[in-house]
C-alpha positions in Angstrom: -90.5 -107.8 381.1 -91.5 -108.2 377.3 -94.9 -109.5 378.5 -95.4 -106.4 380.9 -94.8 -104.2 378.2 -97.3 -105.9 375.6 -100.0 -105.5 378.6 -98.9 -101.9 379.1 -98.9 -101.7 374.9 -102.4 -103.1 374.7 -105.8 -101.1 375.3 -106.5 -104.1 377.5 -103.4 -104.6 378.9 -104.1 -102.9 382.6 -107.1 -105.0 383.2 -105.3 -108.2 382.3 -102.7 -109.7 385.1 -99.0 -110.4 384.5 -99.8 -113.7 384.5 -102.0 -114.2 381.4 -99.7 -111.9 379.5 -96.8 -114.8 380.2 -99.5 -117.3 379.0 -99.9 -115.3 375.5 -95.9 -114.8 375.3 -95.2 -118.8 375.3 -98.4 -119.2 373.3 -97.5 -116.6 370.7 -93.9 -118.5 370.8 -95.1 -122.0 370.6 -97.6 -121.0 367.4 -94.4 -119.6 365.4 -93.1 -122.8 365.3 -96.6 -124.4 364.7 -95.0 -126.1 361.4 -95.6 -129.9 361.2 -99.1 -130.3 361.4 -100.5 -128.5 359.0 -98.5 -130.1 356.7 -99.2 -133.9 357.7 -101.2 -134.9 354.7 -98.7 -133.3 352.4 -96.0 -135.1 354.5 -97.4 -138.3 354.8 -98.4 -138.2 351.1 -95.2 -137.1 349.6 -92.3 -138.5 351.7 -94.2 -141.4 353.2 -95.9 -142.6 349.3 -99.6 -142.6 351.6 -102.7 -142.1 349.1 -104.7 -139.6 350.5 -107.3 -141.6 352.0 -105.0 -143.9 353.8 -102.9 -140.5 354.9 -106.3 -139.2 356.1 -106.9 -141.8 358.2 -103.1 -141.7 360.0 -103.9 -137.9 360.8 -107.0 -139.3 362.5 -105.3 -141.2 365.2 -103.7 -137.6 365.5 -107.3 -136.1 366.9 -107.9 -139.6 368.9 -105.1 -139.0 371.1 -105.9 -135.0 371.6 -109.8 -136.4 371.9 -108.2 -138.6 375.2 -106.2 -135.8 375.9 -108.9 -133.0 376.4 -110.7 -135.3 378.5 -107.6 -136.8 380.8 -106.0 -132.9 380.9 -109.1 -131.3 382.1 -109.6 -134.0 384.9 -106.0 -133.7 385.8 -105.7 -129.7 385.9 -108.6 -129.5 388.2 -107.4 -132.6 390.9 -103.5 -131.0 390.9 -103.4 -128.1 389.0 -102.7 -126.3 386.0 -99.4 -125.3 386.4 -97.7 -129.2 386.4 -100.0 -130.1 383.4 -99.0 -127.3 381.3 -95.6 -128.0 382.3 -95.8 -132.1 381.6 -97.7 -131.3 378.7 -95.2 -128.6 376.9 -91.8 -131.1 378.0 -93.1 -134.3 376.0 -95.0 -133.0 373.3 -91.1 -132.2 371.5 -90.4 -135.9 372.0 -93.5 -137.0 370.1 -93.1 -134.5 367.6 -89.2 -135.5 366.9 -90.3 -139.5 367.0 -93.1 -139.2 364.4 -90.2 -136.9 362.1 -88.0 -140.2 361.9 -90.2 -143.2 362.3 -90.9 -144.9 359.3 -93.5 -147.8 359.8 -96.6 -147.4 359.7 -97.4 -149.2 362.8 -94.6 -146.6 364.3 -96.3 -143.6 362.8 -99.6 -144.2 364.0 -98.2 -144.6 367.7 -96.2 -141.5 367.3 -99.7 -139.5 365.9 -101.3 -140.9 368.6 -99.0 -139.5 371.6 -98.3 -136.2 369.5 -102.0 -136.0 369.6 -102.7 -136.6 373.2 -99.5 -135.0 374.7 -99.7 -131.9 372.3 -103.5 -130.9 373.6 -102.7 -132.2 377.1 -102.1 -128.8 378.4 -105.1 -127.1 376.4 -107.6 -127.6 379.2 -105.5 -126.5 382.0 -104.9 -123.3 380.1 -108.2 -122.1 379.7 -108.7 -123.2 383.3 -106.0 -121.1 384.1 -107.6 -117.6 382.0 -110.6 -118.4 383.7 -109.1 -118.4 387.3 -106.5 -115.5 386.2 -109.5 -113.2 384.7 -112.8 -111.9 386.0 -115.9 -112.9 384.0 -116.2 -109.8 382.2 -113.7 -110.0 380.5 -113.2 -113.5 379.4 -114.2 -112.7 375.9 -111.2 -110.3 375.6 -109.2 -112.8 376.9 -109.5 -115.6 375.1 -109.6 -113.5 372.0 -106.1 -112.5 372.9 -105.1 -116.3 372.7 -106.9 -116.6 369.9 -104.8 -113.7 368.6 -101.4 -115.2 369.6 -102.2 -118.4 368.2 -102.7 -116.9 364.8 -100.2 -114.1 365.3 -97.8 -117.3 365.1 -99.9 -118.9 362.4 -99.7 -116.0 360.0 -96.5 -116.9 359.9 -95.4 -120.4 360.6 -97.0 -121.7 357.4 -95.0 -119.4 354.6 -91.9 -120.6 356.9 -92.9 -124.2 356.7 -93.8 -124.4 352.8 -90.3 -123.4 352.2 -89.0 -125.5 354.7 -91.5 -128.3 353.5 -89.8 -127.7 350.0 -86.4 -128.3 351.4 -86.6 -131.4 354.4 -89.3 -132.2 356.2 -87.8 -132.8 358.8 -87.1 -129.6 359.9 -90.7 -128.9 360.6 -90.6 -131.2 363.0 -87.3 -130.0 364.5 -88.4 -126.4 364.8 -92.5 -126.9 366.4 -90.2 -129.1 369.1 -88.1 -126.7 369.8 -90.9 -123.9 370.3 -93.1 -126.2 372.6 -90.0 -126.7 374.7 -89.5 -122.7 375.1 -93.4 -122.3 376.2 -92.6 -124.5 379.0 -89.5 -123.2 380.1 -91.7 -119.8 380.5 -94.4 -121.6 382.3 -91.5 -123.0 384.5 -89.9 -119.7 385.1 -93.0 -117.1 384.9 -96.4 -118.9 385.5 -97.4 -119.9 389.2 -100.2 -121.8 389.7 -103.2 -120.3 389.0 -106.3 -122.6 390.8 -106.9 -121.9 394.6 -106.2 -124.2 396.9 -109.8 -124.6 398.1 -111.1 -125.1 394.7 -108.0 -127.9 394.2 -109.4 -129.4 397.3 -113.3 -129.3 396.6 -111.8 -131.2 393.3 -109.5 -134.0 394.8 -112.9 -134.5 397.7 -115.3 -136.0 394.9 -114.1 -139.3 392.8 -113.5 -138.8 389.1 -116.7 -140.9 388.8 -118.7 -138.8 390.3 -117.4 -135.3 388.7 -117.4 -136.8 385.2 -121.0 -138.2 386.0 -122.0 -134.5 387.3 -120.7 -132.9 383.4 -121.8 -135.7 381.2 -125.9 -135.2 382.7 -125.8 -131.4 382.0 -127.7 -131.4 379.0 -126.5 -128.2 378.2 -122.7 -129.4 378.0 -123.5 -131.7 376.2 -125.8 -130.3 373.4 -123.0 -128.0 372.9 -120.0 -130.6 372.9 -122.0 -132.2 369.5 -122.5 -128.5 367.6 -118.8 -127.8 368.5 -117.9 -131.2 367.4 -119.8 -130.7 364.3 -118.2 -127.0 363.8 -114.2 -128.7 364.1 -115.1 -131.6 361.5 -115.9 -128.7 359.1 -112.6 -127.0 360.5 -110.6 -130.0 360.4 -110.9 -129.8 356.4 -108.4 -127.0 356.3 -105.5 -129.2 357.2 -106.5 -132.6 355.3 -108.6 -131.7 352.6 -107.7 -128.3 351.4 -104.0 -129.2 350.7 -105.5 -132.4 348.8 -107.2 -130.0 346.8 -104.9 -127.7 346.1 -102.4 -130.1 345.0 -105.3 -131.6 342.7 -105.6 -128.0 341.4 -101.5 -127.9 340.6 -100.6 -125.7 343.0 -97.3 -126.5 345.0 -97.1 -127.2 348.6 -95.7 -123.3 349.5 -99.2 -121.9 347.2 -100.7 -124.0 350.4 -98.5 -122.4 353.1 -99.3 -119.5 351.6 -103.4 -119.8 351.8 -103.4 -120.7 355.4 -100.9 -118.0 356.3 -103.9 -115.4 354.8 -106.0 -117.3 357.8 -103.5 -116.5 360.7 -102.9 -113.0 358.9 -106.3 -111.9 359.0 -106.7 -113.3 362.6 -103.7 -111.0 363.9 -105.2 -108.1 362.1 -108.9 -108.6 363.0 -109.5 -110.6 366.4 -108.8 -107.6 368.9 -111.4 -105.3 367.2 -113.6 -108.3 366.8 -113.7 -109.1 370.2 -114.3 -106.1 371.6 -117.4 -105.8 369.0 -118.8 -108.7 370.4 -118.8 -108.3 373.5 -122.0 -106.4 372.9 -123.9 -109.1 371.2 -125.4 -112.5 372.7 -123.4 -115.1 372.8 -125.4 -118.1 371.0 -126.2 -116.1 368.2 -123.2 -114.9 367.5 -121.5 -118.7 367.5 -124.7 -119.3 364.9 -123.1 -116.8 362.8 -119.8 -118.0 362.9 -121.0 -121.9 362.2 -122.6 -120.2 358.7 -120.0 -118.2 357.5 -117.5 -121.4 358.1 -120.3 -124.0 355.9 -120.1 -120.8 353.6 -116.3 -120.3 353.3 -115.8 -123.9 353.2 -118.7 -124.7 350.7 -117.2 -121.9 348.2 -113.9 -124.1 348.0 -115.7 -126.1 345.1 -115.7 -123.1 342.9 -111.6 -122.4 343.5 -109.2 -123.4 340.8 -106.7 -120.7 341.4 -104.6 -119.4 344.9 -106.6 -116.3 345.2 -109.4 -118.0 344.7 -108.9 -119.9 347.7 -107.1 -117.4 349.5 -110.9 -116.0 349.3 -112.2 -118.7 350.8 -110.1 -118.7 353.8 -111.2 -115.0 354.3 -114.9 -116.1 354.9 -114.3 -119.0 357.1 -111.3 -117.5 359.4 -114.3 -114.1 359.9 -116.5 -117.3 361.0 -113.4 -118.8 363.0 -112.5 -115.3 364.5 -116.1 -114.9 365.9 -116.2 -118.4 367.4 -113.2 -118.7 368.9 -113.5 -115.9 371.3 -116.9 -116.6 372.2 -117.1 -120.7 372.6 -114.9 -120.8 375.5 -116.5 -118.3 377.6 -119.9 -119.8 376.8 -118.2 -123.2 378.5 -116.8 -121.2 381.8 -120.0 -119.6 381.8 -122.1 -123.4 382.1 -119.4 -124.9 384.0 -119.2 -125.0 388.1 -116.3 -123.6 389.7 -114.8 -127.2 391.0 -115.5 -128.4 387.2 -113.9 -125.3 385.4 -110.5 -127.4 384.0 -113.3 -130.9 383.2 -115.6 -128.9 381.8 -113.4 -127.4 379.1 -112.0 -130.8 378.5 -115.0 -131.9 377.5 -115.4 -128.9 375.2 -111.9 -129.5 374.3 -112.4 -133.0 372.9 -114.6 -132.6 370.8 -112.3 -130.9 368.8 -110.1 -133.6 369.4 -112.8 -136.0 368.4 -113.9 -133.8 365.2 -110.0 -134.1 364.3 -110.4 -137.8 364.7 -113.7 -137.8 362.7 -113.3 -135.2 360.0 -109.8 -136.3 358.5 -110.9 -139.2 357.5 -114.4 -138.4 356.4 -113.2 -135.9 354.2 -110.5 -138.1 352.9 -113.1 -140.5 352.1 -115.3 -138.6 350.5 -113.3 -136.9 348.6 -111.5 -140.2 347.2 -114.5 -141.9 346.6 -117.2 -138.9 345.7 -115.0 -135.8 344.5 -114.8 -132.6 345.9 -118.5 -131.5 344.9 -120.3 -133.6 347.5 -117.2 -132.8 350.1 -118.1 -128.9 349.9 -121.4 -128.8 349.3 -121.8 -131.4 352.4 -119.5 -128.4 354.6 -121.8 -125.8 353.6 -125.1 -127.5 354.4 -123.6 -128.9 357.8 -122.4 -125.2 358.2 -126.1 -124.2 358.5 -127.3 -127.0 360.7 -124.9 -126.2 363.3 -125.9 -122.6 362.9 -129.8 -123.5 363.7 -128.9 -125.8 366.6 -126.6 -122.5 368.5 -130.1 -120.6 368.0 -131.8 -123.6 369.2 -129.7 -123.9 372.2 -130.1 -120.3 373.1 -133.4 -120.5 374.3 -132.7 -122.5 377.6 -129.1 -121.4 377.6 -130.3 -117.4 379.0 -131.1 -118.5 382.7 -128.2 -121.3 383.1 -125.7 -118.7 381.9 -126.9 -115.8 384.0 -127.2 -118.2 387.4 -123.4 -119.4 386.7 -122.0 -115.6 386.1 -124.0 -114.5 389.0 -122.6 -117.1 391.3 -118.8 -117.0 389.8 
């Protein structure tokens, strides 16, 4: 009922099937309670006596297990299906999160990182494999926008929540992002069929998993892109690990910090829909270029912020370049990606998010330990524009693969 009446609410909303609308409901649900790991480093730091460096390398093994998670969940959501990969997925994630709350050692920590990290993005695969089987190609880049929109509509807030709570016990940001994942699956269990045909489930299970990975990891194109997205999340990844690290450097208290990446989620609620629909008009590869500068930009201007407006306006110019590729990298992915590969595909996308998360934590850590911020920032900004040449790069044989795949779909 509540999601039918969003749909009915939205401009969109008609063109979009009940089914998505449940997806955005449990994603919009699960994001409110998205409290703990934004707040790792200044967890791990404060209540677990980690330096920074060492705490950077912890929230590392976090992005190794969703990095084997993207890849294993994508496989998996193609061979049996969405729908019991969300659901496995969105059940055992709360156990992780409540384990790496309690656990003490750090040989227990880094186990519980790991399995939050690969059975928290488990299910990300299989859910873009699920928009794209739920909505036609046109309007994909709405779509995804719309997640995009609930995950921030949740993010605007979770963060002001989980300073305060931060403030009070840790623990309870643990106890409440476990609580949230659990209610996502419970409306996947009750609300969300599965969404893959039972031919293309079949075409799936009839090759080896040999063979299918072997068929992604030669497309050139796939893989050109996994590296620029790779390099786009270990500029992202800053925003959890480093950016609290400086902020408390700066004297500002962990709620200042909830408070910066709550203007990030803000903005997304307030901007994404109109966004999207802009973009739609625009090529695709030039308009992830743009987004790659304006993060290096946003980022790179951290350097020159000493105060929490100052930083605040920082996180406006790198959440305009995170709106803008958000929307637009997935569909570029479905768009590459054959039918039977649509769930493997995106995995591979997928981790190398997981992989920058396993990457950029503790590069930034380490640099800024050992260098200072200077050479962190200004190294964000010049990767920004390097990534931004390579989309343009990749544009030019990316026009006929793109228009073969949308005309076949």
């Amino acid at each position: 009922m509540i999601a039918r009446s969003l749909s009915r609410l939205s401009p969109y909303g008609r063109e979009l099937p009940a089914e998505f609308w449940f997806l955005w409901l449990g994603t919009v649900i699960n994001r409110l309670g998205g409290f703990a790991v934004p707040f790792l480093m200044l967890y791990l730091t404060a209540k677990r006596q980690m330096d920074p460096a060492t705490a950077a390398l912890f929230v590392s093994v976090l992005g190794a297990g969703s990095f084997v998670a993207q890849l294993v969940g994508g496989e998996v959501a193609d061979r049996f299906g969405r729908r019991p990969v969300l659901l496995v997925s969105l059940f055992a994630a709360p156990v992780a999160m409540l384990s790496l709350g309690v656990v003490r050692e750090p040989a227990f920590i880094a186990v519980a990182m790991f399995a939050l990290g690969f059975l928290t993005d488990l299910f990300r695969p299989a859910m873009s494999a699920a928009v794209i089987d739920l909505v036609p190609a046109d309007r994909r880049t709405r779509a995804f926008g719309y997640i995009y929109w609930a995950i921030n509509l949740g993010a605007a807030l979770a963060p002001i929540v989980a300073g305060l709570m931060a403030n009070f016990d840790y623990f309870l940001l643990f106890l409440g992002d476990a609580v949230t994942t659990a209610v996502f699956g419970v409306i996947v269990l009750l609300r969300v069929p599965e969404t893959q045909s039972a031919d293309h489930k079949r075409d799936a299970r009839a090759a080896n998993t040999r063979g299918r990975a072997g068929q992604a990891l030669r497309d050139p194109m796939l893989l050109f892109f996994f590296i620029l997205s790779l390099a786009v999340g270990v500029i992202y990844s800053q925003s959890h690990v480093t950016l609290p690290i400086d902020m408390a450097a700066a004297g500002l208290p962990p709620s200042d910090y909830g408070i910066a990446i709550a203007v990030n989620g803000a903005l997304i609620v307030f901007i994404t829909l109109q966004v999207t629909r802009f973009l739609e008009r625009f090529p695709r590869y030039p308009v992830v270029a743009f987004s790659a500068l304006l993060l290096g930009v946003g980022f790179g201007l951290t350097e020159l912020a000493s105060t929490l407006p100052l930083y605040a306006l920082t996180v406006v110019i790198w959440t305009l370049g995170e709106v803008i590729g958000a929307a637009v990298a997935p569909v570029i992915v479905s768009e590459m990606s054959p039918v039977a590969l649509r769930g493997l595909y995106q995995g591979i996308w997928g981790a190398s998010w997981g992989a920058a998360f396993f990457i950029g934590p503790a590069l930034g850590g380490f640099l800024i330990h050992n260098y200072g911020s200077g050479v962190l920032w200004g190294g964000t900004f010049v990767l920004g524009v390097v990534i931004a040449l390579g989309f343009m790069a990749l544009s030019i044989p990316a026009r006929r693969r793109a228009s073969r795949v949308v005309a076949a779909d």
